[in-house]
N, CA and C atoms as a LAMMPS dump frame, in Angstrom:
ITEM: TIMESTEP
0
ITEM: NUMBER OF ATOMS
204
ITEM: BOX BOUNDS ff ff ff
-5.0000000000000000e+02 5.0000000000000000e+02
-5.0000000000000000e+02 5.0000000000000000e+02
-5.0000000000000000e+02 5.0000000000000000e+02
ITEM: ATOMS id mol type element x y z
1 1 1 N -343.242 408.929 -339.937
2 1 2 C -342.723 408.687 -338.614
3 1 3 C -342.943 409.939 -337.78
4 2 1 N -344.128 409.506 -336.677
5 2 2 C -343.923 410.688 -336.148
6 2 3 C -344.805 410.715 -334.531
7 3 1 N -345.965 411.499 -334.579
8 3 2 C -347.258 411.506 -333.337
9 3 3 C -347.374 409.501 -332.976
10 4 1 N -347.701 409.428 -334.252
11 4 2 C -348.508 407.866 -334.701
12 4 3 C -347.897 407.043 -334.132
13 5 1 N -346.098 407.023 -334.268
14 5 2 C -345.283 405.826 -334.684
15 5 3 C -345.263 405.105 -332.924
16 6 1 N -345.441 403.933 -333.058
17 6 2 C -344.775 403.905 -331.419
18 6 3 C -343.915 403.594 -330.939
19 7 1 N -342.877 402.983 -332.162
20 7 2 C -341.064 402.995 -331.561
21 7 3 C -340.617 404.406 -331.98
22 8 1 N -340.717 405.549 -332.469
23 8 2 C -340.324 406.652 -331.784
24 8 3 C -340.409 407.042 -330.438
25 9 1 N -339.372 407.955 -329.763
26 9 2 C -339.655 408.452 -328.653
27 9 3 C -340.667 409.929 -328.857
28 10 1 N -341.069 410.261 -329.894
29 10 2 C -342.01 411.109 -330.334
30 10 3 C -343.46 410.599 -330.186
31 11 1 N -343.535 409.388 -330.482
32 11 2 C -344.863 408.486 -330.602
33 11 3 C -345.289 408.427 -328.957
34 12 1 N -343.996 407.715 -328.56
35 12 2 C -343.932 407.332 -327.266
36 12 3 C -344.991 408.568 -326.135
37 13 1 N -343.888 409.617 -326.592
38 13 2 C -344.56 411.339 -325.807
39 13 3 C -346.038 411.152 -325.935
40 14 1 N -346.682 411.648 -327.168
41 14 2 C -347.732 411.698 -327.691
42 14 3 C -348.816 410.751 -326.934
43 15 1 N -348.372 409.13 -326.805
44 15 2 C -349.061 408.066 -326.064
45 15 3 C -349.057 408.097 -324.878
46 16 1 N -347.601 408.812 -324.465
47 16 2 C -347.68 408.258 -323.239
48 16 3 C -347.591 407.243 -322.557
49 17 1 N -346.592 406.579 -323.456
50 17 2 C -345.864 405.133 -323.072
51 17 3 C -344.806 405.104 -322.847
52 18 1 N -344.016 404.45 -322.015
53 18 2 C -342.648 404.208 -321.623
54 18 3 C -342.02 402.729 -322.699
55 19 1 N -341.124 402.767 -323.072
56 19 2 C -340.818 401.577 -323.608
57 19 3 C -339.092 401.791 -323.64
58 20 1 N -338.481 401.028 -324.706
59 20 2 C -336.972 401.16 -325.315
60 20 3 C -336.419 402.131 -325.937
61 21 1 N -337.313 403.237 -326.59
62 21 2 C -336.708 403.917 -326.917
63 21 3 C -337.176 405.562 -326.456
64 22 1 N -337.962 404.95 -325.041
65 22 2 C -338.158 406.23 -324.328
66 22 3 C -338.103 405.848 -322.88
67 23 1 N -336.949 405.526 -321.804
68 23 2 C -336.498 404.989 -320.645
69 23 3 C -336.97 406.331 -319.882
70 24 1 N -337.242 405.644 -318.463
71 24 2 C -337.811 406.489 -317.357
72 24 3 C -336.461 406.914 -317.053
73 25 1 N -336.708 407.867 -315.722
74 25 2 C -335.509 408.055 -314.752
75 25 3 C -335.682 407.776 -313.594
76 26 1 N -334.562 407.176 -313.498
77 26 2 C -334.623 405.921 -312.355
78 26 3 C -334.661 407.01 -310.941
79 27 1 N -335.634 406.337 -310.202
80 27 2 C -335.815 406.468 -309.001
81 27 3 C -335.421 406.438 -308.017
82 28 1 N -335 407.3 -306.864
83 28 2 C -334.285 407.052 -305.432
84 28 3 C -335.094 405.709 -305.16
85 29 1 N -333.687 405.297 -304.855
86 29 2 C -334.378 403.999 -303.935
87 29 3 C -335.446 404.274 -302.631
88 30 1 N -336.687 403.46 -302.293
89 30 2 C -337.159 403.514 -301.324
90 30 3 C -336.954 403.245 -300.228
91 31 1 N -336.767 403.88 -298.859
92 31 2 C -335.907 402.892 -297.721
93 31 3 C -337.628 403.117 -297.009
94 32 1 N -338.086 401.496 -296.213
95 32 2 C -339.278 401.716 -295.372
96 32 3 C -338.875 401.57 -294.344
97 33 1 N -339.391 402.225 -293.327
98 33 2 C -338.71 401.965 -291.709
99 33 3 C -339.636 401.474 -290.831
100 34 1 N -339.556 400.695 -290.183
101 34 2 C -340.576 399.857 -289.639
102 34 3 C -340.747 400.057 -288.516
103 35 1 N -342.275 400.468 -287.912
104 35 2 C -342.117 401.017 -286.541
105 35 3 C -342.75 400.319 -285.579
106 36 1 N -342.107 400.377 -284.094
107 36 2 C -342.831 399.236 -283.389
108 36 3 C -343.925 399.797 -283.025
109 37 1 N -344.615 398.461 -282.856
110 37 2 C -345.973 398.562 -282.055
111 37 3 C -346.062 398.534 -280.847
112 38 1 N -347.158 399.058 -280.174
113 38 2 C -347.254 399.049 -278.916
114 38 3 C -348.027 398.413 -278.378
115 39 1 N -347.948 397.995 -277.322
116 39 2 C -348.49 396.86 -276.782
117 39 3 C -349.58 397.695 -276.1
118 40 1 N -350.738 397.042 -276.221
119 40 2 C -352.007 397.53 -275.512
120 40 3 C -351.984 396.88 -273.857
121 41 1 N -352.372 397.831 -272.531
122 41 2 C -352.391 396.889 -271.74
123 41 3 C -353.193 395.633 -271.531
124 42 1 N -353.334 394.676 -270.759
125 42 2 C -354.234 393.731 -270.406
126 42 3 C -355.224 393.799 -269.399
127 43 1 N -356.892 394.476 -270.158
128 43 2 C -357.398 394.59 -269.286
129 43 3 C -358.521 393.525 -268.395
130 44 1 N -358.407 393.998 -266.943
131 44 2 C -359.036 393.064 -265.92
132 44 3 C -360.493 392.555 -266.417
133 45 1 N -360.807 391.676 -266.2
134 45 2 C -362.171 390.766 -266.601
135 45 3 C -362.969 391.245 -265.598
136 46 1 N -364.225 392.16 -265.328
137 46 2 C -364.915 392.107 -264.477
138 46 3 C -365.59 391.301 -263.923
139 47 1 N -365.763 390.865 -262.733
140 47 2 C -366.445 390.275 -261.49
141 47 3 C -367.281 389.326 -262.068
142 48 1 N -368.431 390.201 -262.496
143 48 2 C -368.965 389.404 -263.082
144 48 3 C -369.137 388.411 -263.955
145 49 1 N -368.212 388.69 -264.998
146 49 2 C -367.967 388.014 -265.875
147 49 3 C -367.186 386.415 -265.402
148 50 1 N -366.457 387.096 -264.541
149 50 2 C -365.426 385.579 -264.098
150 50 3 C -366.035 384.857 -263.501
151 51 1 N -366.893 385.137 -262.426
152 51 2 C -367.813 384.626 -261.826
153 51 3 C -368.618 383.352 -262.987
154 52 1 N -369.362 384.029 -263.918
155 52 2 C -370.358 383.192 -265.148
156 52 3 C -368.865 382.26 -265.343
157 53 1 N -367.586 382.632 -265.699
158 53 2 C -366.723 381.684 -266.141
159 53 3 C -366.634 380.223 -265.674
160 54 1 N -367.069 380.684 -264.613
161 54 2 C -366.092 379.471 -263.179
162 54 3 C -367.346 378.732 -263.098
163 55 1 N -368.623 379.009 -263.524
164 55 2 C -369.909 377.761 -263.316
165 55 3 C -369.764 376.649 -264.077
166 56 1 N -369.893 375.447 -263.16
167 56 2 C -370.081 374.058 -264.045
168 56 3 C -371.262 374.108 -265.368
169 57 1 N -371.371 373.774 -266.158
170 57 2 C -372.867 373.312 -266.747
171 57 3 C -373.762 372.596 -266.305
172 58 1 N -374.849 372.903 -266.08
173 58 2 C -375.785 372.065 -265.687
174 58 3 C -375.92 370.684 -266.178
175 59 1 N -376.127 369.458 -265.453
176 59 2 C -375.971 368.279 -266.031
177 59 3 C -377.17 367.771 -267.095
178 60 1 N -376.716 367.185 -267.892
179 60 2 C -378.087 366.821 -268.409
180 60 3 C -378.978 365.811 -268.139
181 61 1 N -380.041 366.191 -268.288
182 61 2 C -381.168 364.615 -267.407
183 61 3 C -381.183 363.773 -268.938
184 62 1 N -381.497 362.468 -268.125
185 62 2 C -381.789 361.671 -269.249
186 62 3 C -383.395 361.144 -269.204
187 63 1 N -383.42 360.294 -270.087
188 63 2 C -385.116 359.883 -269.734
189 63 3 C -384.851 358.574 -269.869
190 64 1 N -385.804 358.089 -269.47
191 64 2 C -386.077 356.517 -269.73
192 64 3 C -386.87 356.103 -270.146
193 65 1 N -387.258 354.982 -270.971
194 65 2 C -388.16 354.685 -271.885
195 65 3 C -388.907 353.576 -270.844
196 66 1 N -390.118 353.743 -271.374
197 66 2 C -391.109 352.932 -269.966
198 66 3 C -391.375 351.622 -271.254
199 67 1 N -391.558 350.396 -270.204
200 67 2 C -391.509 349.404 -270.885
201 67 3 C -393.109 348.58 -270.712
202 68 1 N -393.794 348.751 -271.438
203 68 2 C -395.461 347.846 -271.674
204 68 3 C -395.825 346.664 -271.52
């Protein structure tokens, strides 16, 4: 019983395992604090752009089939 064993807390060391008969120490609790975001402003659409917005689509033509 000893380096080898792995329910010793000797074994445990050696491995480098946590288990039952080698318990961590417990940890401060974590507190997360949550931070606000900021709002980006809203920026203006240039001219141009609104302009292309506001055009109808061009209509589409149709064809007609000619009859023999």
């Amino acid at each position: 019983m000893g380096k080898g064993d792995k329910k010793t807390t000797k074994g445990k060391r050696s491995m480098g395992s946590y288990g039952k008969t080698r318990k961590r120490k417990a940890d401060a609790p974590i507190i997360v604090v949550k931070k606000e975001k900021k709002e980006k402003p809203v920026k203006a659409e240039p001219k141009a752009k609104a302009v292309a917005a506001t055009k109808k689509p061009a209509a589409k033509k149709t064809t007609t089939k000619k009859s023999e």
